[in-house]
C-alpha positions as a printed NumPy array, in Angstrom:
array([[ 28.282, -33.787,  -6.882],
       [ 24.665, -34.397,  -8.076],
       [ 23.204, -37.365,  -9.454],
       [ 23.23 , -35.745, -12.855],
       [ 26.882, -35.047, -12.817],
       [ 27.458, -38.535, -11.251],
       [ 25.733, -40.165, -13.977],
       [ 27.037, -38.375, -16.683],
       [ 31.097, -38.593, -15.245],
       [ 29.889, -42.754, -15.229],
       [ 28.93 , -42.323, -18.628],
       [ 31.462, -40.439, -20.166],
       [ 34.331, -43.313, -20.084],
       [ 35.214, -45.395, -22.733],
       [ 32.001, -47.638, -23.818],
       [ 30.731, -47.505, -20.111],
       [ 26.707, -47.843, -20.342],
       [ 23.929, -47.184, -17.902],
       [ 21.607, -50.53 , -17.64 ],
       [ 18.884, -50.862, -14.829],
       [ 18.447, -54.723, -13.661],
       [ 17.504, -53.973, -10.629],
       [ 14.584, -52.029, -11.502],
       [ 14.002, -48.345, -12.919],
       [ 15.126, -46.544,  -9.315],
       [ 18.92 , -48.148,  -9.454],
       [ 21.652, -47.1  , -11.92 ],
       [ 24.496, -49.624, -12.835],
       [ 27.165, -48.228, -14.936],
       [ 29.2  , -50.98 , -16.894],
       [ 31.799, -51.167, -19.107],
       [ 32.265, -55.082, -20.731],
       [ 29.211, -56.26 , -19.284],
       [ 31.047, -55.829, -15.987],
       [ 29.569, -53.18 , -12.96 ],
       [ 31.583, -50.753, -11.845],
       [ 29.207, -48.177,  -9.957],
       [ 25.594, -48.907,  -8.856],
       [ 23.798, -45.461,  -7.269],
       [ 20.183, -44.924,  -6.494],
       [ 20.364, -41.217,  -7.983],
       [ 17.496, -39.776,  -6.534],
       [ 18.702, -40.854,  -2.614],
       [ 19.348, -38.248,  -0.393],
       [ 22.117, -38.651,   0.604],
       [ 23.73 , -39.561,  -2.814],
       [ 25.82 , -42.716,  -2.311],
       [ 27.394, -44.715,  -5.182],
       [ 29.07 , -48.302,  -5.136],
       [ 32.787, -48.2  ,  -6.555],
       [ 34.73 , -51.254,  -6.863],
       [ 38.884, -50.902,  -4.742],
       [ 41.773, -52.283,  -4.499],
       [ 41.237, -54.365,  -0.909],
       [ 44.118, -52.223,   0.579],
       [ 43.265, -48.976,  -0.947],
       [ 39.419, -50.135,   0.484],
       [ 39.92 , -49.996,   3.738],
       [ 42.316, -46.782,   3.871],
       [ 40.038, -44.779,   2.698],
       [ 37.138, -46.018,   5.294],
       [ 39.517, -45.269,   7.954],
       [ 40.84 , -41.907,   6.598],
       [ 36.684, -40.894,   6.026],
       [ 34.653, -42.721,   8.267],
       [ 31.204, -42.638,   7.733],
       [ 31.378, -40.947,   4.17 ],
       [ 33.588, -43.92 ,   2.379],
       [ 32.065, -47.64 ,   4.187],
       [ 32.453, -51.305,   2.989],
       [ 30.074, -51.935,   0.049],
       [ 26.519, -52.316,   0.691],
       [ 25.234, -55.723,  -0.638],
       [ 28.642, -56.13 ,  -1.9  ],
       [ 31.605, -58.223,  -1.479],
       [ 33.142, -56.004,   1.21 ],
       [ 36.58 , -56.709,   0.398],
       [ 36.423, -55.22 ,  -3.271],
       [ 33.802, -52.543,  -2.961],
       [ 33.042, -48.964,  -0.777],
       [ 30.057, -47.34 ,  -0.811],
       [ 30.925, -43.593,  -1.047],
       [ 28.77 , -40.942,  -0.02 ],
       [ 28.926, -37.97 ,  -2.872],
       [ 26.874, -35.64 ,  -1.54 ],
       [ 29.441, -32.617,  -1.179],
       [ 31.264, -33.6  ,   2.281],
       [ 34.163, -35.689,   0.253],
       [ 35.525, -33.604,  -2.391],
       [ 34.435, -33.959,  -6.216],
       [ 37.978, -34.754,  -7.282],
       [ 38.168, -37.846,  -4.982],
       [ 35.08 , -38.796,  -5.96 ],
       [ 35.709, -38.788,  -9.545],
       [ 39.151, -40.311,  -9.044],
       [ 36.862, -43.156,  -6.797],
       [ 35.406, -43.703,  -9.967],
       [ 37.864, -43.634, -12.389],
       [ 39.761, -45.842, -10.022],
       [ 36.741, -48.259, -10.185],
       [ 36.313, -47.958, -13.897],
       [ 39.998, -48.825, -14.338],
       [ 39.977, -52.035, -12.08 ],
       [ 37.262, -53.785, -13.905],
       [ 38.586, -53.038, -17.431],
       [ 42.086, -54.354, -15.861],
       [ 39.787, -57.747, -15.219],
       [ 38.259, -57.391, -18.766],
       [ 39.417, -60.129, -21.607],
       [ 42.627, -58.968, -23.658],
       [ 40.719, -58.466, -26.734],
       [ 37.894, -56.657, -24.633],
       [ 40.49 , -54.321, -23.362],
       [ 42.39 , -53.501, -26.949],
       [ 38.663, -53.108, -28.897],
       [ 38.386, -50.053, -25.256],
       [ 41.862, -48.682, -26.592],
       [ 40.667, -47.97 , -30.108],
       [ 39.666, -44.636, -30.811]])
């Protein structure tokens, strides 16, 4: 995956929007005001931050160590750090995402979540 089909996938959810608070060099993708992927784009090798389920979490650092690792400068619990630079597979990656995406609207207000449901 490349950092211009990472940021684009972020971007293509529901009312998910790229913001940069932690200067020009870090994306954060949000949807509700809420993160749910951070990535330096231009890092070799491309990494991005994706929010899990705790159990889910750690399966998937034991089933790819070294390419999916507890979230760096994260709560370790909730987040990996996944490294998308072509040794996972796209499709997991993109289901990472999705999966990420998913879990924070889940912990989005009711109203939040309906207004995301509206064409």
């Amino acid at each position: 995956m490349t950092p211009q089909e990472l940021r684009a996938f972020c971007l293509s959810f529901n009312a998910a929007v790229e913001d940069f608070p932690f200067g020009p060099e870090t994306s954060v993708f949000k949807v509700g005001g809420k993160l749910f992927a951070l990535s330096y784009l231009d890092a070799e090798p491309l990494k991005v931050n994706l929010k899990c389920e705790p159990e889910n979490a750690v399966r998937l650092r034991e089933e790819y160590p070294g390419l999916i690792v507890p979230g760096w400068h994260m709560n370790k619990r909730h987040w990996n750090t996944v490294t998308a630079d072509g040794e996972l597979p796209d499709r997991l990656v993109r289901e990472l995402v999705e999966d990420s995406y998913d879990l924070v609207v889940a912990g989005l207000p009711r109203a939040e979540r309906l207004r995301l449901d509206r064409p």
